[in-house]
N, C-alpha and C positions, 0 to 999 in steps of 0.2 A: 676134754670132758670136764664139764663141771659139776660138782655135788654139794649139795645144801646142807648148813651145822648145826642143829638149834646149838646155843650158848645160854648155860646159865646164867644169870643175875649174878654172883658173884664172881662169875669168869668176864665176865665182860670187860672190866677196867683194864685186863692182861691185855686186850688189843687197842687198846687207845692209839699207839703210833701205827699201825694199820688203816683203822677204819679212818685218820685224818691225812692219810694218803689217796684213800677215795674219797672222802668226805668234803669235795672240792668247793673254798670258801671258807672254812670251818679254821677259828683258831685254837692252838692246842689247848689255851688257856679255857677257850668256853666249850671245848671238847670235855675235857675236866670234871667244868662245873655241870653240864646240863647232864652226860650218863648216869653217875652218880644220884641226882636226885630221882632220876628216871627209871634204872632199875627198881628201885622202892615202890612201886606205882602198883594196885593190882593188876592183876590178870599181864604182867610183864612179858613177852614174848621177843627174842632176840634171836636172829636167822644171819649166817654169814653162807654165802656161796666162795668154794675155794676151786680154784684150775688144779690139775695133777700132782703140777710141783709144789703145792700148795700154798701156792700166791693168793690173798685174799680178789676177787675180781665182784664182788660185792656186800652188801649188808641191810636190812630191813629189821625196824622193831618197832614195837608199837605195845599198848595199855588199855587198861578200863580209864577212859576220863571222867572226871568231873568237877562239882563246884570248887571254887577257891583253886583252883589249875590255871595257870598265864594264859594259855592258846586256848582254852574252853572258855572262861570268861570273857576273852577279847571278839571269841566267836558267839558267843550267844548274844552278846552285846546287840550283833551284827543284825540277829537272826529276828522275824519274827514269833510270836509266841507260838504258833502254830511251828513253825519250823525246829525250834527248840524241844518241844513235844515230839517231833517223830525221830529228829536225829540228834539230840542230845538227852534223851532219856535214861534214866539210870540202868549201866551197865553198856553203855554203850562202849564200843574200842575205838581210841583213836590211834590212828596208822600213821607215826608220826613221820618216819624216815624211810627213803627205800632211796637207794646209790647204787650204780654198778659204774667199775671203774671204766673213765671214757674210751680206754682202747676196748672192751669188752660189750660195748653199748650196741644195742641193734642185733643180738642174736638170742634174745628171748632169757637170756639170766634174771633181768628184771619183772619179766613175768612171772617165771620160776618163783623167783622171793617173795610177791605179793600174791598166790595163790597158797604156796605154804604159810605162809603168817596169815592167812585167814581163814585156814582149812581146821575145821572142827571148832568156832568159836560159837557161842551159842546164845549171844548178845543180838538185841534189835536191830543193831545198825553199827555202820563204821562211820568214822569221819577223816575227811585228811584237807591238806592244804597243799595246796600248788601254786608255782609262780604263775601269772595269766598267759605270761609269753615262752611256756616249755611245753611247745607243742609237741617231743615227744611221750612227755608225762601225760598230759592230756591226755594224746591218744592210747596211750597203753589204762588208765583207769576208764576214758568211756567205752573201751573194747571191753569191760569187763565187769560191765554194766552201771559205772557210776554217773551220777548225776550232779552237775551244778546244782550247789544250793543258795551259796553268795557267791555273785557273780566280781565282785572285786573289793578288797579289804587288803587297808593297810597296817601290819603289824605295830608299826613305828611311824612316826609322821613323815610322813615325806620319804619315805622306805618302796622298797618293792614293792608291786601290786601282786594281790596271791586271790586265788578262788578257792571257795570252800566246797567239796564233793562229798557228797554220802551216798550211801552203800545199805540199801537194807540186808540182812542176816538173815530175815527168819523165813 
């Protein structure tokens, strides 16, 4: 069985060697630096799913974005002005992170995470970013009703390709 945690903004740093055991790719060093500035963020929200023994077996967080933000800038950039107006308007949440650990993958935990992190949020819209070629992420956000907005954006030059998805709220 497993059961969802919220985690305060100040509790969260205590799991840093956890969440970079699921956090796959992730080094400890830029684990470090990026929660840290992250908790600070409005409307901060931090969800961990733990099994019995209380092994971490996932984690989801997300914020209010906006200007002068790395991943909001990079993405508005991206965006038309029309598209910035519906899904980058003020107060909107970006859902930055959702992980379940890959022996745990494929039994609805990651659903679980992204239905609580965005149950009772009362913002226009969500936004998130995805690699183009994780088609389980894919399909777990268009089952639940998100939509391609940029269809392929590279964070870094010559980096991954990732899709940007919103979510209206209201």
């Amino acid at each position: 069985m497993i059961r969802l945690e919220p985690v305060e903004a100040e509790r969260v740093a205590d799991h840093l060697d956890e969440l970079a055991a699921v956090w796959q790719g992730i080094t400890e060093e830029r684990l470090r630096t990026i929660i840290p500035r992250h908790t600070g963020r409005p409307c901060f929200r931090f969800l961990v799913a733990r099994s019995d023994d209380g092994t971490l077996a996932g984690f989801t967080y997300g914020y209010l974005g906006g200007p002068d933000q790395w991943w909001h800038d990079i993405v508005a950039k991206a965006m038309t002005e029309e598209q910035r107006q519906r899904w980058l308007p003020p107060g909107h949440f970006e859902f930055v992170e959702l992980h379940v650990r890959a022996d745990l993958q494929r039994r609805g935990i990651g659903g679980r995470l992204h239905d609580a992190l965005l149950e009772g949020l009362e913002g226009p819209a969500a936004v998130l970013s995805t690699q183009v070629d994780n088609g389980a992420a894919l399909s777990l956000y268009r089952g639940r009703g998100w939509a391609v907005v940029v269809p392929r954006l590279h964070f870094t030059p010559g980096g991954t390709a990732f899709c940007v998805m919103g979510l209206d709220l209201a």
